[in-house]
Backbone as a ProteinNet text record, in pm:
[ID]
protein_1_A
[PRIMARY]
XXXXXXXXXXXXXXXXXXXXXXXXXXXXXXXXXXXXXXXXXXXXXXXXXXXXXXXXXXXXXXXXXXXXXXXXX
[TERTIARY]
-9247.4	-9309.7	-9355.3	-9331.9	-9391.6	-9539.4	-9582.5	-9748.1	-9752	-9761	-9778.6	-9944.7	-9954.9	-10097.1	-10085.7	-10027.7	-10006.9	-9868.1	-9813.9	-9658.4	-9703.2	-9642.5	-9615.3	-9563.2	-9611.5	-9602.5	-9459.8	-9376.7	-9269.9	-9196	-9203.7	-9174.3	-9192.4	-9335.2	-9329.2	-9241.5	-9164.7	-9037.7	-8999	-8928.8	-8840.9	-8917.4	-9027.7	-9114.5	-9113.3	-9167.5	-9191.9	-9036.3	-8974.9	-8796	-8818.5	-8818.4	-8777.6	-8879.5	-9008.7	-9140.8	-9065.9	-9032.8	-8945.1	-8788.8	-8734.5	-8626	-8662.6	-8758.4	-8842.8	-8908	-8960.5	-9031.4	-8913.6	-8764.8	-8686	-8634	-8623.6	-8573.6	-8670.3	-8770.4	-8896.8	-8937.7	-8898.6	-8853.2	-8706.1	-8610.1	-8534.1	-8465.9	-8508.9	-8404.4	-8275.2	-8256.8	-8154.4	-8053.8	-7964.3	-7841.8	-7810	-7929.3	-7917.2	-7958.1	-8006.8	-8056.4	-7927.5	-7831.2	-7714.3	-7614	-7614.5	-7496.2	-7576.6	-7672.7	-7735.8	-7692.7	-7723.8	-7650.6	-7514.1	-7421.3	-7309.2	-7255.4	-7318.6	-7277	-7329.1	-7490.1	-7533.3	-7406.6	-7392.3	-7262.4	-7141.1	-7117	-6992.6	-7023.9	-7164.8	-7125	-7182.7	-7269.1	-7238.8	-7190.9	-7035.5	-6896.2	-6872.8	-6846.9	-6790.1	-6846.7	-6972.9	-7008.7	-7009.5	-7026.7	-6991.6	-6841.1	-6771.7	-6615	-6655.3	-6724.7	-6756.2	-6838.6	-6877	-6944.9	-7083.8	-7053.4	-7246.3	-7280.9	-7208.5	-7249.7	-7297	-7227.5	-7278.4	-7429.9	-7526.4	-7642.4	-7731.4	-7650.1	-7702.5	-7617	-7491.9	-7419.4	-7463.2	-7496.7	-7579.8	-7710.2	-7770.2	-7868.9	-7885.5	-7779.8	-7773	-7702.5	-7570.7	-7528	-7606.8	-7708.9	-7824.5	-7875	-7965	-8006.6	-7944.7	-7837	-7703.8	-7740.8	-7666.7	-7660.2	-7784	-7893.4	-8073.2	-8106.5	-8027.1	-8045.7	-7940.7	-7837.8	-7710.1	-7782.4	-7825.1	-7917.4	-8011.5	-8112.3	-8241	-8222.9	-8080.5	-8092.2	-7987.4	-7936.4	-7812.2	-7933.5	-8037.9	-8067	-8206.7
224.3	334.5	437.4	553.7	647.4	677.1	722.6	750.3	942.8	1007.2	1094.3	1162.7	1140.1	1206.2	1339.9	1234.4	1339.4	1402.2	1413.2	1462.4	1609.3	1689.1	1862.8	1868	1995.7	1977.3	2041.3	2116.7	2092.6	1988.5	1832	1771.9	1652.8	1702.9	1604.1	1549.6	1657.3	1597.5	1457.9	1520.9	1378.8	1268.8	1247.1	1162.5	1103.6	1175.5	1089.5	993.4	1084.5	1053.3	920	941.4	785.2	677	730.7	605.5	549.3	652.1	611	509.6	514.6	453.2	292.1	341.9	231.5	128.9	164.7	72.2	9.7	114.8	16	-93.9	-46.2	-193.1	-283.4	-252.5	-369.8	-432.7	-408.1	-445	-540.3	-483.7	-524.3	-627.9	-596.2	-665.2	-609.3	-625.8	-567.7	-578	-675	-644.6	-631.5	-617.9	-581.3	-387.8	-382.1	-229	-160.3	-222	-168.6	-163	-262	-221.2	-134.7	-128.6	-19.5	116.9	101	208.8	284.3	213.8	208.8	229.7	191.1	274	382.5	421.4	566.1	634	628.8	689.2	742.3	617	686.9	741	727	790.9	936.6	986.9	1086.5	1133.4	1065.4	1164.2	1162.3	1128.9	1132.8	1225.8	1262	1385.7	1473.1	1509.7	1624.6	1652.7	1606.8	1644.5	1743.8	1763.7	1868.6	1938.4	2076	2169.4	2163.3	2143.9	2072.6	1964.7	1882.2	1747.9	1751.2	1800.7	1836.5	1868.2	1936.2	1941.7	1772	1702.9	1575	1475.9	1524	1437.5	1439.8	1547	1539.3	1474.6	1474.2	1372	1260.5	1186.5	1070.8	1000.1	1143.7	1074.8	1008.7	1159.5	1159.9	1010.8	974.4	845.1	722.3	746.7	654.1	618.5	747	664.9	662.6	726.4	674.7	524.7	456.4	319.3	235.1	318.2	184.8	208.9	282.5	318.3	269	232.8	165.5	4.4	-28.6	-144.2	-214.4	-137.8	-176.5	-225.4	-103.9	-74.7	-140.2
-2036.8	-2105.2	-2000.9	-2070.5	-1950.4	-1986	-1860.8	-1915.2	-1925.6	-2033.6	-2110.4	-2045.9	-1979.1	-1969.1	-1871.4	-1728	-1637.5	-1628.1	-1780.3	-1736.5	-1789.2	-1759.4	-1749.2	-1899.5	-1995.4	-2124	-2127	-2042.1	-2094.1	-2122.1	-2026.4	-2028.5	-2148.1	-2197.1	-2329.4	-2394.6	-2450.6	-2572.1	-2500.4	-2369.6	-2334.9	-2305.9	-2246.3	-2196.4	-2361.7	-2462.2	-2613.3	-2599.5	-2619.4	-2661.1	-2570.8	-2445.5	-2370.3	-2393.5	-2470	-2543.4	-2642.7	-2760.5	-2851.7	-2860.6	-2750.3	-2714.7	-2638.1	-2560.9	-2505.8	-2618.3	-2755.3	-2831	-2892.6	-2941.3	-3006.2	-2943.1	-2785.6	-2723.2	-2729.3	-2665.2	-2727.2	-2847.4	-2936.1	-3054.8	-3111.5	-3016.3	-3077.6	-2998.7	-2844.9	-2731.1	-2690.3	-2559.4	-2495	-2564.8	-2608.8	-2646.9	-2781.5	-2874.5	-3021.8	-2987.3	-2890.9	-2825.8	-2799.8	-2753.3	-2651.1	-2776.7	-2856.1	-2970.1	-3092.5	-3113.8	-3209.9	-3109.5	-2996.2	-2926.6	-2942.1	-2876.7	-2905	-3036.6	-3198.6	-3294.8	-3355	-3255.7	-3266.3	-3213	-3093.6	-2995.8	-3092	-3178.2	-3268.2	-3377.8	-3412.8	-3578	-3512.8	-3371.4	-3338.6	-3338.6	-3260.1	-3249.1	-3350.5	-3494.7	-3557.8	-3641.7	-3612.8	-3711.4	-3642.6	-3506.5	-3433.7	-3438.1	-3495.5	-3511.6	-3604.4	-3700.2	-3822.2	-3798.2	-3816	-3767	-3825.6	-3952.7	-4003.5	-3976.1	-3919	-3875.5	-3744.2	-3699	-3524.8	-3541.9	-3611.8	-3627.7	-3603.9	-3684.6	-3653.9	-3561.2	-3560.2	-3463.3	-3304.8	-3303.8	-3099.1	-3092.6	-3167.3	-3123.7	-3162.6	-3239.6	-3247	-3133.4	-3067.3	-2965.2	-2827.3	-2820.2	-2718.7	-2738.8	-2906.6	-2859.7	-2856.6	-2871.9	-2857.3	-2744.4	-2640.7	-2468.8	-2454.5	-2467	-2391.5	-2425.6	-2558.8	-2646.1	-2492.4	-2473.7	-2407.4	-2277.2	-2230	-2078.8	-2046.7	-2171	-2155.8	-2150.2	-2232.8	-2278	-2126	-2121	-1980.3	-1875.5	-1792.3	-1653.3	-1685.8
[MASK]
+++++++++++++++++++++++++++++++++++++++++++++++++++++++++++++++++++++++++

């Protein structure tokens, strides 16, 4: 977890984002983390193939790999 106190407020969003990614693995465990990952990853791509989907398809991809990144390293 990151500690949110002394981070720079631009930096918030991501610091939350990587708390948030951080509790599902703690929750869920590494390798139920890494394949919830891995099918964020595709149903990303698969809605960023469509131009209204892409609205939601990039940041599912985003927490796709932050899910296979956290859960890998």
């Amino acid at each position: 977890m990151v500690e949110t106190k002394n981070t720079p407020w631009p930096l918030l969003p991501f610091a939350w984002l990587w708390n948030f990614v951080a509790a599902i693995l703690k929750l869920t465990g590494r390798l139920v983390a890494v394949l919830l990952g891995l099918l964020l990853l595709i149903a990303g791509a698969i809605l960023t193939v469509t131009v209204v989907g892409a609205i939601l398809g990039i940041p599912l991809l985003v927490l796709g790999f932050l899910l296979v990144m956290r859960g890998l390293f």
